[in-house]
N, C-alpha and C positions, 0 to 999 in steps of 0.2 A: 015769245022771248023778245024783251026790248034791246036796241042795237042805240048805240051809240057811236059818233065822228069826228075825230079831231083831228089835227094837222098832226100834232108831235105831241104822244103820251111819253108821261115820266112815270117810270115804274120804284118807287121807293121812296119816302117821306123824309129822310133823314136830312142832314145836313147841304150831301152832294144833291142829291132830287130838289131839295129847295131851292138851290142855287139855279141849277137846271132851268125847273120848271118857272121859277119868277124872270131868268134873262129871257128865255124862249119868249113866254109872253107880252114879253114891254117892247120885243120887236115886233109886238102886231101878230102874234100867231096864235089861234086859236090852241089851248095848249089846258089838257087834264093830268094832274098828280097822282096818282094810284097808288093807294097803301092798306094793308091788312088789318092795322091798330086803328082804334078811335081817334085817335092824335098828332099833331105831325112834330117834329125832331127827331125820329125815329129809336133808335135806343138811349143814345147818345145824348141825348136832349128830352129824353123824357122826364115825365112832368112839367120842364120849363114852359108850356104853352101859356096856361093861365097867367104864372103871374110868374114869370122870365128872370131867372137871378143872374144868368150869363148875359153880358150885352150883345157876343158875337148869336146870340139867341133869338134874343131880343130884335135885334133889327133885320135879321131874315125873317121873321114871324109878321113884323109890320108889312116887309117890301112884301112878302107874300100875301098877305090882305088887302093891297093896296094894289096890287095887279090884276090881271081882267082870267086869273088861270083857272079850273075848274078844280075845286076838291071832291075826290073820289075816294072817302077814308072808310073802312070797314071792309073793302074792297078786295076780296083774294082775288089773283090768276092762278084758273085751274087746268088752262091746257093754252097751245098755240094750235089751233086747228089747221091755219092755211096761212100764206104769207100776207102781213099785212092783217089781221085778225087776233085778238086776245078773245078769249073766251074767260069770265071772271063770274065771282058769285058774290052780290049782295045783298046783305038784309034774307039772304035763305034762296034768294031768286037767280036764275043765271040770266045773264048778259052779257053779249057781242060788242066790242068795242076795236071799232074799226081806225085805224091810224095810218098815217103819212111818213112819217118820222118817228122813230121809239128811243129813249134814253129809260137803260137800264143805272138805276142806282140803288142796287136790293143789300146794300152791304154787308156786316159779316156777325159771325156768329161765335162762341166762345169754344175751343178746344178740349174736349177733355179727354184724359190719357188714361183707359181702367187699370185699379190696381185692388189689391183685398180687400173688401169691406166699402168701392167707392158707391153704391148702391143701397148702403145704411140711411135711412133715415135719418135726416140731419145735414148732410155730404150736396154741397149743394154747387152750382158753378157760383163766381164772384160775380158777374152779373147780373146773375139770375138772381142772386138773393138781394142786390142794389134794387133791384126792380121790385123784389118786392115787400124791402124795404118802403121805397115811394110810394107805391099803392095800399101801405098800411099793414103791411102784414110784420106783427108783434116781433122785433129785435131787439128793445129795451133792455138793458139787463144781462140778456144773452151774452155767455162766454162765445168770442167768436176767432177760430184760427184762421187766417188767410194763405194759401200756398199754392201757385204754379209759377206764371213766368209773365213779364211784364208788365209796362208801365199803370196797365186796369188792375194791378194788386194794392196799390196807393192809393188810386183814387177810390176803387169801391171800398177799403180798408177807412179812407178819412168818410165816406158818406155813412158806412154803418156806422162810424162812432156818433155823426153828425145824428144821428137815427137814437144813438143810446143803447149802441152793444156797447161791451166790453173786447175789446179789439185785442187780443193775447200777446197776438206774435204774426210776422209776416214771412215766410218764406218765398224766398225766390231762386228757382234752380240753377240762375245762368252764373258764373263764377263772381267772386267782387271787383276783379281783375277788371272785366267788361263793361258790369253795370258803372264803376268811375270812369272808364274811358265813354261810356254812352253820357255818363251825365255831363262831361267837361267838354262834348261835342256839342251841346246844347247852347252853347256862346253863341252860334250862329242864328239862332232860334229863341230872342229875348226872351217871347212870350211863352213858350215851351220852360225855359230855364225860372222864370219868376212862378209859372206853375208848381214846378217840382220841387220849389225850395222852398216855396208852402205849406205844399203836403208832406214835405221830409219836416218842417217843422212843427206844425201840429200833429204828426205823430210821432213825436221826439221820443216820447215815451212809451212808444211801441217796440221791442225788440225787431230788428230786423237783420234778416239770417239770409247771408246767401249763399250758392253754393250746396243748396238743403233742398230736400225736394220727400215728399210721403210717401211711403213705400207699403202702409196698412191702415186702414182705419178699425178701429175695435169699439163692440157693443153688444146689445142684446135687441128691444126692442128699435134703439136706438144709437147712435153714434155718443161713443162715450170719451175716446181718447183717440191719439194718432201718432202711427210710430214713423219717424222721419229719420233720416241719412245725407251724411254729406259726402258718404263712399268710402269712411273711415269706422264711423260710430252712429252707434244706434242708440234714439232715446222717444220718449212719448212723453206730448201735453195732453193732460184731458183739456176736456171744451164740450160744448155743448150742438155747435156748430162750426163744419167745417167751410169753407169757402173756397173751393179749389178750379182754376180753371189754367191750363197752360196756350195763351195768348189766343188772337183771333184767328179763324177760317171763313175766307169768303161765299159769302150766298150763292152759288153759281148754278141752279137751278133754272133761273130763269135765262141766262145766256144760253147754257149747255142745249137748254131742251129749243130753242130758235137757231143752234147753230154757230154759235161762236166758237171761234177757235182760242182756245190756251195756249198760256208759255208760264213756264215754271208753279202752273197752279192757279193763274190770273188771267184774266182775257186779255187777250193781247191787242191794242187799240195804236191807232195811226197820231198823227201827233193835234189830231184835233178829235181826238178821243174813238175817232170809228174804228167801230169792232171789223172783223174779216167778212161781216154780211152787211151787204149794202144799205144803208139809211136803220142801223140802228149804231149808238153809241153808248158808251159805257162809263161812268164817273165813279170814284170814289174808292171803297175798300175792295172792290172786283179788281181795279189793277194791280193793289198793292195796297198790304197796313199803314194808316198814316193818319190817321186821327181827323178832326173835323174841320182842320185847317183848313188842311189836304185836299179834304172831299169838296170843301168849299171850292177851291180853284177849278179843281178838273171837272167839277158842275158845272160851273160859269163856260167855261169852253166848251162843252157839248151843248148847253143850251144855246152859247151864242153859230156854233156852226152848225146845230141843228137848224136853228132860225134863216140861216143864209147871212150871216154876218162873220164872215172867217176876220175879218181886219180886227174886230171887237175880240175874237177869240187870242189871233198873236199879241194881242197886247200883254195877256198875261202868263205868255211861253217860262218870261224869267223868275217869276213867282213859283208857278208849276216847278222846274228845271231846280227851286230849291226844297221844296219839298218833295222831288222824287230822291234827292240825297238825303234826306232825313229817312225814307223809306226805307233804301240800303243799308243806312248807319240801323236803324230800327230793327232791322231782319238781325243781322251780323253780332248784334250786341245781343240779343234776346233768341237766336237759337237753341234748338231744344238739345241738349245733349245725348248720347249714345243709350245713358243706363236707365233711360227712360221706357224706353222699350223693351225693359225686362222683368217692369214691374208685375205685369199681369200673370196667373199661373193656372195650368188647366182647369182651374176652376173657376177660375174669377169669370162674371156675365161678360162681356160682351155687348151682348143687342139686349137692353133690358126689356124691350116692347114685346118681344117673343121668347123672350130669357135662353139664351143660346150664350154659352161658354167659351170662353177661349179655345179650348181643346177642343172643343169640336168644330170650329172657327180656322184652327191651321192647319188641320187635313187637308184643305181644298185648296186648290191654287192659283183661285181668282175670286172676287167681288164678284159675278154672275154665278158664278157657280154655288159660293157659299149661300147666296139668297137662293139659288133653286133648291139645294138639296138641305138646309137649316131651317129657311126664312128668315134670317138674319139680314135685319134690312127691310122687311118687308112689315114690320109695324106703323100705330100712329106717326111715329117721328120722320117713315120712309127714309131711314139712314144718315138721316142727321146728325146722329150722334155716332152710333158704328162705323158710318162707312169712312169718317176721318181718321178713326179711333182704327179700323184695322189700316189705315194709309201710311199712320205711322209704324205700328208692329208690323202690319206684311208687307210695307210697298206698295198697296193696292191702288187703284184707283177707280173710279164712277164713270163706268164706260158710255153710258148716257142717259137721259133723265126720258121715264117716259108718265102722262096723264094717271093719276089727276098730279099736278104740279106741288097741292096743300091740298088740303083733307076736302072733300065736297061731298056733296048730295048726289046720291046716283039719280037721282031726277036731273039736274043740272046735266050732266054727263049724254044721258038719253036725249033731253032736248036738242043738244047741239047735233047728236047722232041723225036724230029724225028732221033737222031743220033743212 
């Protein structure tokens, strides 16, 4: 098994990791990026690599080329074997990568809340389907509904159009009361503000509905219509595709399982980003939702206090200090309401990876218990998508993350056993 040494691994390609991994570097430290995709910007920024249409893209992608950092892309972590040790699999092969310093920045992942039918064919998360949108996969044409909660229902709403769906209607479940008070908060935030008044323009022509949220989706082989409520009245659009995701949840797989301690659902990081375990730090949508501004800043600061440069780091406390108030306003304005959690009915799946039901899902009462005696949890996704999804219906939470971390090779597994 080949082993690998650096000073300070960055674990995540996205925005914050970039930022991270190019300060870390240009102070002189030997420093590798580590990411599971082909590409780096990580969701956020994909596709932009090749030919960069954002500029804030644009010139992390240069400074990152132009630094001396190691790209490790293809790259999963499958375990943390011992302190100071990642154990990872690439090109099919496992490898030790031994580090000094660790910056997690695994960012986050999209919500989704089961309700009748959200398992049809068709029913897809928003950025799941943006994604695969970019990579080609056929939206032209398509009737497409968009519906959960936040500011990724515009934007993936304007890139499918950009794609050549037919974009119907937008739902967003938080009241209209909120989302004008979040947009008229965005004065503080030029560039956020000249964002959203773009995408409210170019889909001028989009109905948008707030206050509304799906309660069924209906089909046969496939997703054919979708009945929505605003807690008053009930009505269904057909479409052809649904787009439904209710806002982010962070990656915390790879903190949880090195030992990071949480607060409120976020690692909880000192004010130069260190997590509760000594010599790893944490950037980006692990603290808190906040888009690639965000990620940008609190990168810069771990990298630069990863490096041993705290004075480079307090430079940009008041930067940080305004996008953790965007964070807040962001939560507050886009929380998920009550009747969300009553969408799902003893029938509806749950764990679609071992197809396990609601009702047999609130018998139990805990997340360990439900994956011993269902297996609920214990598919490909390893609770990816379940273990949020009953966090919201039962309170649950992910009492710890154990090996493999992503899907590997039990060959990979054994080596590190027998090394």
């Amino acid at each position: 098994m080949s082993e690998l040494r650096f000073e300070i691994i960055v674990i995540g390609a996205g925005p914050a990791g970039l930022a991270a991994a190019c300060t870390a570097a240009e102070s002189g430290k030997r420093v590798a990026l580590i990411d599971e995709t082909p590409w780096l910007g990580g969701q956020i920024w994909r596709g932009q690599q090749a030919t960069p249409k954002l500029q804030s893209a644009q010139v992390w992608f240069k400074r990152f080329r132009q630094s001396a950092a190691t790209l490790l892309d293809s790259t999963g972590i499958i375990a943390i074997p011992q302190p100071e040790l990642l154990l990872a699999e690439k090109d099919g092969q496992p490898v030790r990568i031994r580090w000094q310093t660790l910056i997690i920045a695994t960012g986050a992942r999209e919500l989704f809340i089961p309700f009748p039918g959200w398992t049809l064919p068709g029913v897809m998360g928003v950025g799941g389907l943006l994604g695969l949108a970019k990579n080609g996969w056929p939206v032209s044409g398509k009737r497409v509904v968009v519906a959960g909660s936040g500011p990724l229902l515009l934007a993936a709403a304007m890139g499918l159009k950009e794609h050549g769906a037919r974009v119907l209607s937008i739902y967003e479940q938080t009241a209209r009361e909120k989302v004008l008070s979040f947009g008229l908060g965005l004065w503080r935030h030029p560039d956020k503000l000249w964002q959203a008044a773009g995408l409210k323009m170019n889909l001028c022509s989009v109905p948008y509905h707030c206050g509304a949220w799906p309660v069924s989706a209906e089909g046969d082989e496939r997703i054919r219509s979708v009945t929505f409520t605003d807690d008053h009245y009930l009505w269904s659009e057909e479409c052809d595709v649904l787009a439904c995701g209710f806002g982010l949840i962070p990656n915390l797989e790879v903190p949880l399982a090195i030992g990071c301690r949480l607060k409120a659902g976020y690692v909880q990081v000192d004010s130069m980003q260190m997590t509760s375990v000594p010599k790893v730090y944490c950037a980006g949508e692990l603290t808190g939702i906040g888009g690639a501004e965000a990620a940008l800043v609190e990168g810069q600061i771990a990298g630069w206090a990863a490096a041993g440069k705290p004075e480079r780091a307090k430079e940009l406390y008041g930067k940080r200090e305004a996008w953790r108030k965007f964070k807040v306003h962001l939560a507050h304005a886009f929380g998920l309401r009550p009747e969300l959690k009553k969408l799902a009915t003893d029938d509806t799946i749950i764990c679609r990876c071992e197809d396990v039901s609601f009702g047999q899902v609130r018998t139990f009462g805990s997340w360990r218990e439900a994956k011993l005696q269902s297996r609920c949890g214990m598919g490909p996704c390893q609770g990816r998508v379940c273990g949020p999804a009953t966090q919201v219906l039962l309170g649950w939470g992910m009492e710890s993350v154990r090996p493999p971390i992503c899907p590997a090779r039990v060959q990979s597994l054994i080596a590190e056993h027998n090394h």
